[in-house]
C-alpha positions as CSV (number, residue, x, y, z in Angstrom):
1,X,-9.2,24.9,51.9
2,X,-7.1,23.0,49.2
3,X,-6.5,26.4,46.1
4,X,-5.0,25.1,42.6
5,X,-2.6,26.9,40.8
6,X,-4.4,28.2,38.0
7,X,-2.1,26.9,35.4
8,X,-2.2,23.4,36.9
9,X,-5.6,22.5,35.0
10,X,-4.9,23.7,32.1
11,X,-1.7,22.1,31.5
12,X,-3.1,19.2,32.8
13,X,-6.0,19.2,30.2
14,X,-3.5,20.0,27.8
15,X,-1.8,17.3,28.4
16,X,-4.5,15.2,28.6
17,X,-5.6,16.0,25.0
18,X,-2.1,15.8,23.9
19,X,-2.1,12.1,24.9
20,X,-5.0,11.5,22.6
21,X,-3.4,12.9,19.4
22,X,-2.6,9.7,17.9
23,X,-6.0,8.4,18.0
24,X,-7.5,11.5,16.7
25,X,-5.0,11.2,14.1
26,X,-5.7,7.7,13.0
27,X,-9.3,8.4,13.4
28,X,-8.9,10.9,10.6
29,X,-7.0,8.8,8.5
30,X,-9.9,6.0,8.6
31,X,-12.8,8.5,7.9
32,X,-10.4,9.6,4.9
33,X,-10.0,5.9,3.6
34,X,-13.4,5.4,4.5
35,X,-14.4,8.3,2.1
36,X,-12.1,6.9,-0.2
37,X,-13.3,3.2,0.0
38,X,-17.3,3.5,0.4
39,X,-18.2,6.4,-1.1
40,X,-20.4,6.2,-4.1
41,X,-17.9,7.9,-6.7
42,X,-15.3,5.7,-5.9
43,X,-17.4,2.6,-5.9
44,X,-18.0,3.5,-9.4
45,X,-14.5,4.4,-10.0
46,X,-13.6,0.8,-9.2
47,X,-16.1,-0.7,-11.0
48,X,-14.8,1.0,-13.7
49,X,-11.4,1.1,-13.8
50,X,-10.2,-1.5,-16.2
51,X,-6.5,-0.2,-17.1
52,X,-6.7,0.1,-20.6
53,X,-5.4,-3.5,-21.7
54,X,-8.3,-4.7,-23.3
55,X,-8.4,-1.8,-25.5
56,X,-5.9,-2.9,-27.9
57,X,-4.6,-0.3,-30.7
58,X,-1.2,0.9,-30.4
59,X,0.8,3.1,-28.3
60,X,0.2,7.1,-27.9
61,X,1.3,9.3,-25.7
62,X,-2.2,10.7,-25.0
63,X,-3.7,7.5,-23.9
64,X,-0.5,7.6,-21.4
65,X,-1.6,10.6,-20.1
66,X,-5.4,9.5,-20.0
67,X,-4.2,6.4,-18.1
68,X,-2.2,8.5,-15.4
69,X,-4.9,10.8,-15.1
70,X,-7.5,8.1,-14.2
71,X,-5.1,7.0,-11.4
72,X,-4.7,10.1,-9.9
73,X,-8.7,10.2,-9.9
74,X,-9.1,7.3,-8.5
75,X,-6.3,7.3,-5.8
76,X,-5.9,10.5,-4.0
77,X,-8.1,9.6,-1.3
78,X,-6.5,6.9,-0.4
79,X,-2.5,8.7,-0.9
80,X,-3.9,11.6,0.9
81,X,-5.0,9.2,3.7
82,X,-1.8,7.6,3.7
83,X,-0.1,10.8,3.9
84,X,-2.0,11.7,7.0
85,X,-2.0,8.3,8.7
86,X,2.3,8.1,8.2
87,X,2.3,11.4,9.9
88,X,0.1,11.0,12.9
89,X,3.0,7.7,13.0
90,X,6.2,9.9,12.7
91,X,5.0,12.7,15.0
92,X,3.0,11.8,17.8
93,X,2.9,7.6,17.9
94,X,5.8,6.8,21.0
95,X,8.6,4.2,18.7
96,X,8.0,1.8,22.4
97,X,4.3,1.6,21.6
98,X,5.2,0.4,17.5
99,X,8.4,-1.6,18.5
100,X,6.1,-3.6,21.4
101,X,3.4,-4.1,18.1
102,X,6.4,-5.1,15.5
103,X,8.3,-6.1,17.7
104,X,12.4,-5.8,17.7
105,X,13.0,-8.0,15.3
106,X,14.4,-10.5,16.7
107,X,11.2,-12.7,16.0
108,X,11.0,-11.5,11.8
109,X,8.1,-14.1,11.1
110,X,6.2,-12.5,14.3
111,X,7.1,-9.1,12.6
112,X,6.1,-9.9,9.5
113,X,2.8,-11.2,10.2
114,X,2.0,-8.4,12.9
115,X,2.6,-5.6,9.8
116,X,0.6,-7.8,7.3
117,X,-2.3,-7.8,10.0
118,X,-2.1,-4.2,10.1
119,X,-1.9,-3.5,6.9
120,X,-4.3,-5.6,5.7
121,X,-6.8,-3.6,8.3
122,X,-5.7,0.0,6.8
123,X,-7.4,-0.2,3.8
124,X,-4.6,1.7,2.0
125,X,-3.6,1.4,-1.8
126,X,-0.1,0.8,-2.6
127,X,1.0,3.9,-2.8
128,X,-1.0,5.0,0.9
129,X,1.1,2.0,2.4
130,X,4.2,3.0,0.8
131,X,3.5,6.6,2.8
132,X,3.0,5.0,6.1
133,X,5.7,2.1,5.4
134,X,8.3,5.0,5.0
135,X,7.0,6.1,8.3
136,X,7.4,3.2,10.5
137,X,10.8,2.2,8.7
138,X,11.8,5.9,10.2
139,X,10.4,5.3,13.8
140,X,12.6,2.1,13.6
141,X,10.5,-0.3,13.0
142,X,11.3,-3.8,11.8
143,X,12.2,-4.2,8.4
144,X,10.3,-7.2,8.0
145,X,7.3,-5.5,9.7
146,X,7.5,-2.4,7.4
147,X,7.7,-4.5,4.1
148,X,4.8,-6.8,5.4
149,X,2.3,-3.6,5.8
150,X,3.2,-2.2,2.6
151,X,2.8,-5.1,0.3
152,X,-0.5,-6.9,2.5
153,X,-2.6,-3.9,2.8
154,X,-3.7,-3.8,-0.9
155,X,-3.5,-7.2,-1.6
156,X,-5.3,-8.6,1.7
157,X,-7.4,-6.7,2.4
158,X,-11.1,-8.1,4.0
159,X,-13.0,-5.9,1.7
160,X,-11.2,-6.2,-1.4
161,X,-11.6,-9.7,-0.7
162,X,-14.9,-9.6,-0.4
163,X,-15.4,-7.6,-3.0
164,X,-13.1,-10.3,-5.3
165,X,-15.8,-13.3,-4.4
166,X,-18.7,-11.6,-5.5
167,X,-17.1,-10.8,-9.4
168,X,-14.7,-13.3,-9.6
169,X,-14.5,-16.9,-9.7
170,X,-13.6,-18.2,-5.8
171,X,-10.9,-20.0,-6.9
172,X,-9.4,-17.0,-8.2
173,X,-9.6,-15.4,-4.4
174,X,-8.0,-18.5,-3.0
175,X,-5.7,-18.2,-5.3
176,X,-5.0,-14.3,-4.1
177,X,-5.0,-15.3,-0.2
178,X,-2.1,-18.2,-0.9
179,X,0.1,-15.8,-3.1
180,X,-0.4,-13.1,-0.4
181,X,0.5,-15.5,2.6
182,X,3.6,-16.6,0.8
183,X,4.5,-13.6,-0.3
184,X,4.5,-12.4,3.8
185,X,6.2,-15.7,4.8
186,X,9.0,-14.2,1.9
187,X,9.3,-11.1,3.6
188,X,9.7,-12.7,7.0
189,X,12.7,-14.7,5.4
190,X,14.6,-12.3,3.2
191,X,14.1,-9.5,5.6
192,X,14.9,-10.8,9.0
193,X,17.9,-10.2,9.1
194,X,18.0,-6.5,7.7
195,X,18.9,-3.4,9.9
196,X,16.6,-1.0,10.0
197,X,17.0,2.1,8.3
198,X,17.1,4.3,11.1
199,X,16.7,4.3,14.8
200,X,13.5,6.9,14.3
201,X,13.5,10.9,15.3
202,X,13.7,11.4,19.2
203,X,10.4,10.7,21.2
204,X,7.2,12.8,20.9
205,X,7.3,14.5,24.1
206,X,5.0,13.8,27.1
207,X,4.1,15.9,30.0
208,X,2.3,19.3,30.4
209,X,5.0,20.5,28.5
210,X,3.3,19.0,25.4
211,X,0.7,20.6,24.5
212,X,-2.0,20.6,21.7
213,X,0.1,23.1,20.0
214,X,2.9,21.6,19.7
215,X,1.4,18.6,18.8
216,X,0.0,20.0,16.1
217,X,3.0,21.6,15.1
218,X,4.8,18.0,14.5
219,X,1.9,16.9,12.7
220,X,1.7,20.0,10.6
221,X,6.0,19.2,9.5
222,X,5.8,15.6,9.7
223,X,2.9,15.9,7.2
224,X,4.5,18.4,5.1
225,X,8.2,17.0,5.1
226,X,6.1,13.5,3.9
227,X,4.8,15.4,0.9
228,X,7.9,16.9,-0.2
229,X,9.5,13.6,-0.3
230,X,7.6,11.2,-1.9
231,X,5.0,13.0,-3.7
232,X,7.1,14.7,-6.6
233,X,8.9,11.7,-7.5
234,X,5.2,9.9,-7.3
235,X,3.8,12.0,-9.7
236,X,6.4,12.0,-12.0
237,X,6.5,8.2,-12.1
238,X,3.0,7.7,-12.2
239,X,2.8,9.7,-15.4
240,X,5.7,7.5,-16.7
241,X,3.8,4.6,-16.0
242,X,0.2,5.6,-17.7
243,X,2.7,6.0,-20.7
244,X,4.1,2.7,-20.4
245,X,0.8,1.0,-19.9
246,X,-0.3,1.8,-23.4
247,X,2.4,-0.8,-24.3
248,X,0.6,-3.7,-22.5
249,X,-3.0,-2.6,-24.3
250,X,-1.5,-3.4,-27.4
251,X,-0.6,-7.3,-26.5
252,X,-2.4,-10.4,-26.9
253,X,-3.7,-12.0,-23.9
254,X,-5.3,-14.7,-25.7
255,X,-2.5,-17.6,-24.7
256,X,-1.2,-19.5,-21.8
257,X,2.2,-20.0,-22.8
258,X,5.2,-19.2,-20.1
259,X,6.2,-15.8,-21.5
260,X,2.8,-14.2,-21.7
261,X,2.3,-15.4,-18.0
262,X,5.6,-13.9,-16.9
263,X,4.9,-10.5,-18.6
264,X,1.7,-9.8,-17.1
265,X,3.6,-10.5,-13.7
266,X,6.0,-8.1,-14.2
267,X,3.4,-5.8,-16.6
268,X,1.4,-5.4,-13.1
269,X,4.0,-5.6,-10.7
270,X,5.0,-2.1,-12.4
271,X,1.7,-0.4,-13.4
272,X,-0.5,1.1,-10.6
273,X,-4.1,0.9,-10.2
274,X,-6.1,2.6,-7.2
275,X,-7.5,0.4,-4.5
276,X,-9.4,-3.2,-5.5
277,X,-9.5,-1.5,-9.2
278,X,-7.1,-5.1,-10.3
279,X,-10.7,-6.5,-9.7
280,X,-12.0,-5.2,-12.5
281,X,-9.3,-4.9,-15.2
282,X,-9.2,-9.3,-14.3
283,X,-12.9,-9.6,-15.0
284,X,-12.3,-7.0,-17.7
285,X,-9.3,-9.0,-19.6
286,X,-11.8,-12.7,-18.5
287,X,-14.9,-11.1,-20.8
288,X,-12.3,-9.5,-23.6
289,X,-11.0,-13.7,-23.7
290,X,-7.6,-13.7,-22.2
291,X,-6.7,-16.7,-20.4
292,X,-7.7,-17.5,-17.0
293,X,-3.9,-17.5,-16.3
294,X,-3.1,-13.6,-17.3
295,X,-6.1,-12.5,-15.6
296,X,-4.6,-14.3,-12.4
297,X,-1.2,-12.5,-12.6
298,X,-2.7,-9.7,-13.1
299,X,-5.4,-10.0,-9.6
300,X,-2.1,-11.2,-7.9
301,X,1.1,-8.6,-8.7
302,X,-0.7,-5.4,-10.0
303,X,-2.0,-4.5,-6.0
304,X,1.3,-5.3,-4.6
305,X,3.7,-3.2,-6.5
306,X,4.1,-0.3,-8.8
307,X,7.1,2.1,-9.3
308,X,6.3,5.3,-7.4
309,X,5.7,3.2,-4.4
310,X,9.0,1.2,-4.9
311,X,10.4,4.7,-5.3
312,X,9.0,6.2,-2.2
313,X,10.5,2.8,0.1
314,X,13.7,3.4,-1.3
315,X,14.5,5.6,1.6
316,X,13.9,2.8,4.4
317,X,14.4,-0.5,2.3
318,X,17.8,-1.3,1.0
319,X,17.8,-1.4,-2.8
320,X,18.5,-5.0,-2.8
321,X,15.9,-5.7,-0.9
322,X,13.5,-4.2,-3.2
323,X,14.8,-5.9,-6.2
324,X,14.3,-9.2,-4.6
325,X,10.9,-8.2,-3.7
326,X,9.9,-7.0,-7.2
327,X,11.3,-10.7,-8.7
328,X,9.8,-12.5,-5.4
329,X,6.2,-10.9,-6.6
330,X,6.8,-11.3,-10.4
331,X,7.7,-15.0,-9.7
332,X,4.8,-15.9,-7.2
333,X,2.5,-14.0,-9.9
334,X,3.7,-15.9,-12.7
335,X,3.1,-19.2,-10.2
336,X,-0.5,-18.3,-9.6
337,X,-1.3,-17.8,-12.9
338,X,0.3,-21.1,-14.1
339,X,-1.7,-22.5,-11.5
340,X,-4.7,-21.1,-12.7
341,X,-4.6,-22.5,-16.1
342,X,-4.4,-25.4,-14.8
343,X,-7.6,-28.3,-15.7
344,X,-10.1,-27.4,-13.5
345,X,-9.3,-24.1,-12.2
């Protein structure tokens, strides 16, 4: 008769629900952006949202406050999600399994386009990707890979998309999908070459050893030292930002010309919105009569960028880098929206 140690199952079923941390993990993170995304509250939030520059008037530092406020209401969810996704990605996903997914980067436009496919899929705003971008930039993941996720997930995302036919004009979407694919094929370019940050913390360990507990623990500091970093200097910028934004509700969008254009690319490459909410400040600005052009620059640059999420990629993007990406996005903004004022559009 064949006797078991009685330790032997237990570690083996500890080990066995060890293995399956990372999915739990990123199961969590989806029911969280799926609260976020489809609940009724912030369907309405979206709907809603419509950044405060058609309001005119002039600048105060109330409706700065007001403005940072309605961010913060409308994108927790999806930061919190963020938050929770990076650190299932720090603590318990193996850097083999990401590095065979972004590859090395040796291959920057296979990188590049394996990140925007994953963001794309994560539903996260731009401050949620910044989270988990900071993540895989410290498991030692591709540069080009990391920048691709961050900047596709808001701005390619199937639902937003979706969501972008059925308000705006389909020639605005098109419009969206070619500024998002060349703004990838950017990345891919100017980031190939870039070393990556860090070669990542040492392996999650495997074996009987690792056990729920532990688990959990990394999770638990992961998650923790996440929030310590990124969310102060988040807050604080977001609040500088709402500020700012009063600035931009005091301008005439009324014109086409080349300067108008260029500052609504960089007005929305700076401001933050939560998730698909650039949907309705363009349809917003349409109605209140600014030019089909502004609107465009708008739908294109204010999902891909905004301070506290260039703030919070400092720590695995070079500084450089990020400039160039800011100007990169401003200029393929300014593009679109030329485009779009174009007879016929």
């Amino acid at each position: 008769m064949v006797t078991r140690s009685p330790s032997a199952v237990p570690g083996a079923r500890r080990s066995r629900l060890a293995g399956r941390a990372p999915l739990l993990a990123v199961l969590l993170g989806c029911a969280l952006l799926t609260w976020s995304y489809w609940s009724p509250a912030g369907v309405a939030e979206r709907t809603a949202f419509d950044a405060g520059l058609t309001g005119g008037g002039a600048p105060d530092l109330v409706s700065g406050i007001g403005h940072a406020a309605a961010h913060l209401l409308g994108a927790w969810k999806t930061v919190l999600a963020g938050l929770v996704v990076a650190a299932a990605v720090d603590a318990l996903v193996p850097r083999g399994r990401l590095l065979r997914l972004l590859g090395h980067g040796g291959r920057p436009l296979r990188s590049a386009a394996a990140g925007a496919l994953l963001g794309g899929l994560s539903m996260l705003c731009s401050g949620g990707a910044a989270a988990v971008a900071v993540a895989l930039g410290r498991r030692g993941a591709p540069v080009a890979g990391t920048v691709a996720f961050w900047v596709a997930g808001p701005m390619l995302n199937p639902a937003v998309l979706v969501l972008c036919l059925s308000v705006l004009p389909w020639e605005w979407t098109a419009a969206r999908v070619a500024a998002g694919a060349a703004l990838v094929l950017f990345v891919a370019y100017h980031f190939g070459g870039a070393p990556r940050a860090q070669d990542g913390p040492p392996e999650p360990l495997r074996g009987p050893e690792f056990d729920d507990l532990l688990a959990l623990r990394r999770f638990g500091r992961s998650l923790a030292r996440l929030a310590r970093t990124l969310l102060p200097d988040y807050l604080i910028v977001v609040l500088a930002a709402g500020i700012a934004q009063t600035w931009l509700a005091a301008l005439d969008w009324d014109t086409a010309a080349a300067p108008m254009l260029v500052l609504a690319a960089v007005g929305g490459a700076l401001l933050i919105v939560p998730l698909a909410a650039e949907i309705p400040v363009a349809a917003a600005l349409h109605r209140a009569g600014a030019v089909p052009g502004v609107a465009g620059a708008f739908l294109v640059t204010l999902p891909v960028l905004s301070l506290p999420a260039l703030l919070m990629l400092r720590a695995v993007v070079p500084p450089r880098g990020l400039v160039a990406l800011a100007a990169a996005v401003v200029a393929i903004g300014a593009a679109t929206g030329a485009a779009l004022t174009l007879p016929g559009w």
